[in-house]
C-alpha positions, 0 to 999 in steps of 0.5 A, a space after each residue: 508449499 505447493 505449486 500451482 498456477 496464479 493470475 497476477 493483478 497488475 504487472 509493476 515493481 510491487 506486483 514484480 515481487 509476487 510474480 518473483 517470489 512464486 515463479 521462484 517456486 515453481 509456479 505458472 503465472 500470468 500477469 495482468 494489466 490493462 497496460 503494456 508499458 514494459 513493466 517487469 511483471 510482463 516478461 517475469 510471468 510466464 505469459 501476460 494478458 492485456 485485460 482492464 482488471 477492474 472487468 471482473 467477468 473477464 477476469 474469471 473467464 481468464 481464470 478459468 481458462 488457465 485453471 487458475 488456483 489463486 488470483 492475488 496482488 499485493 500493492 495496489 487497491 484496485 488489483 486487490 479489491 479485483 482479485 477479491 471479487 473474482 476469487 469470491 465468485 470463483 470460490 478460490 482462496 481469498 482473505 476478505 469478503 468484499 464488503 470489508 474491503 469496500 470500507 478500506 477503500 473508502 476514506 468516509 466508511 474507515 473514518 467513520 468505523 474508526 470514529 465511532 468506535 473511539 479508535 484514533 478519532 479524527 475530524 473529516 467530512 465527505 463532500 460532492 463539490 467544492 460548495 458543499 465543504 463550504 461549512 468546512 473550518 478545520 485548518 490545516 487540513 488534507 483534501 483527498 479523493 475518497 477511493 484513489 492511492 498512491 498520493 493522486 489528487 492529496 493536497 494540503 490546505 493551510 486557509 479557507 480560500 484554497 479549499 474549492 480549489 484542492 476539492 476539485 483537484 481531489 473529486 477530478 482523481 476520483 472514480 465514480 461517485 466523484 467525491 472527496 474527503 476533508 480531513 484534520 490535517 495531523 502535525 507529526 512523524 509518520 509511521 506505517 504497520 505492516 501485520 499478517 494475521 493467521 488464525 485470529 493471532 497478529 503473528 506479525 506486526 512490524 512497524 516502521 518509520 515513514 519518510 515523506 516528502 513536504 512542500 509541492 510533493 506533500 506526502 509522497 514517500 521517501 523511503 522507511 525505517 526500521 526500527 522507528 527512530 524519531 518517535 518516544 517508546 510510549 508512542 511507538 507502543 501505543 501504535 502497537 496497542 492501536 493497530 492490534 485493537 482496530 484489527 480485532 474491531 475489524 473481526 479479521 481472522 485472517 490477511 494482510 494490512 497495512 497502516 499508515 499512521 502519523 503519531 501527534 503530540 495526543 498520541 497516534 491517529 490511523 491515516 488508511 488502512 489497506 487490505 493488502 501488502 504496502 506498495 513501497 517493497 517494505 517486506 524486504 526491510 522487514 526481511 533484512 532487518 528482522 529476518 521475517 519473510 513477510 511476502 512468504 508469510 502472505 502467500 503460505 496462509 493465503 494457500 491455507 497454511 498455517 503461519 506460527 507467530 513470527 519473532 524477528 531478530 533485534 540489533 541494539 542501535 541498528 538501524 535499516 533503511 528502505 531509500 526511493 530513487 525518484 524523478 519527475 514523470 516524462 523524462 528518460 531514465 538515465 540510471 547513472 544520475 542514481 548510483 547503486 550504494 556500495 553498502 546496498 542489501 538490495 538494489 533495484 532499478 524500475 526501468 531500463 536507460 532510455 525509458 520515459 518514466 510513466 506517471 502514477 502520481 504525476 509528481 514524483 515517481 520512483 526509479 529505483 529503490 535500495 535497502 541498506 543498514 546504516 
């Protein structure tokens, strides 16, 4: 692969792995965020601009200046729908147009692409305030801001007298137009399908089991799988079938998604779909436990390389985990109330002893990661 010079969208743990990976070979990069909070990217890239992202014109004046040949990010909505933008309007490598990557961002234009095309259906309504879901009767259901990542403003709801409350909550996480979605709340194990498609051929489509939290922190991550273990093979298969039947509805012929999907008792259901690498670093288990380099996969067929299909490794009866850290917002970071695992393929810590822990859901927020095989 070549080297060249990259702007980075974004500056924390997810985009820290890109930022690595290409000053590993021999990249110029400069990172930027709209903050500076000491997030790793800032001192891993070779220099860092504080610059709202979402300021496209300013973003390609930066570009240009640093005669930038790729602008990229891989685990945040906001980073890529920006980098998709500037790259389109300064004509440089880009998977997705940026009407396609409007639908992935918004939940009511995915649900309706999938409903009506008969792909893993789901009950949902989009409403402006908390009368217009008065109509609403599905229950359990999950509320959700129609544009916003990372579990801000998601509340489950279990009876109609706790519905105004759990709209407000999601149209305030929201970004203009403030809306939410309502959505048929789906009983069963979550699973997430992370594909690289090159050349119109799903070279690869890795699945994995997804870990979440219940209770006040209802849908945070806790960590991933590999392989799936909680869920029958006819179902694991029928995720497969599904996740390679919504992309080529989708016409993609090249780039990187990620599925989250819960599997129910009729079978799977796609929950969101990102055009984008996952947030939760689950390339390195893809990476420990099937020996694919998911990221590198990624950035070669964004250059213009040509990805043959990958065929990873199986292990009968093992199994890899990707585990989360975590502790409320806040606080300071004390890395000794989080050991290492003796048996960790990789550790990672996302702050230093002493540093408040910043909020990104307001819940519960990740301080560290490992991977391991059980």
């Amino acid at each position: 692969m070549k080297n060249g010079t990259a702007i980075v969208l974004g500056a924390n743990a997810g985009q820290a792995d890109l930022i690595r990976y290409l000053k590993e070979r021999d990249w110029t990069v400069t990172a930027v965020s709209g903050r500076q909070v000491g997030d790793p990217g800032e001192t891993l890239a070779d220099d860092f601009e504080k610059l709202d992202i979402r300021d496209i014109d300013a973003v390609c004046r930066l570009a240009r200046a640093r005669q930038a040949e790729i602008i990229y990010s891989i685990s945040s909505d906001v980073a890529i729908t920006a980098a998709t933008e500037a790259s389109e309007k300064l004509g440089l490598p880009h998977f997705f147009d940026s009407g396609l990557v409007d639908v992935f961002n918004k939940k009511p234009l995915l649900r309706e692409f999938l409903n009506s095309r008969g792909l893993s259906p789901v009950a949902f309504a989009e409403v402006a305030s908390a009368d217009e879901a008065r109509g609403w009767n599905v229950f359990p259901c999950v509320v959700k801001p129609t544009d916003a990542q990372g579990q801000r403003g998601v509340t489950k709801v279990l009876e109609k007298g706790d519905l105004a409350a759990a709209v407000d909550e999601a149209i305030a996480a929201c970004k203009e137009p403030r809306r939410a979605i309502l959505e048929a709340f789906l009983e069963g194990v979550e699973i997430s399908c992370n594909v690289l498609v090159s050349d119109g051929e799903l070279v690869v489509s890795e699945l994995s089991e997804r870990l979440v939290h219940t209770g006040p922190n209802f849908g945070i991550p806790v960590g991933h799988l590999i392989p799936i273990v909680n869920v029958p093979e006819h179902h694991v298969k029928a995720a497969a079938k599904l996740v390679e039947e919504v992309t080529r509805a989708l016409r993609i012929e090249n780039g990187t998604l990620y599925y989250q999907m819960i599997v129910t008792p009729d079978g799977p259901r796609i929950v969101e779909i990102a055009p984008r690498l996952d947030g939760c670093h689950v390339w390195r288990l893809i990476k420990a436990a099937r020996g694919i380099d998911f990221l590198d996969g990624a950035v070669r067929r964004l250059l213009g390389e040509s990805v043959p299909k990958q065929q990873g490794r199986e292990e009968p009866g093992a199994v890899y985990e990707l585990m989360f850290q975590q502790m409320p917002p806040g606080q300071a970071f004390d890395k000794s109330r989080f050991p290492v695992p003796a048996d960790a393929l990789y550790h990672e810590y996302r702050y230093a002893d002493g540093q408040q822990v910043v909020p990104v859901n307001g819940r519960l927020e990740v301080v560290g990661y490992y991977v391991r095989k059980r």
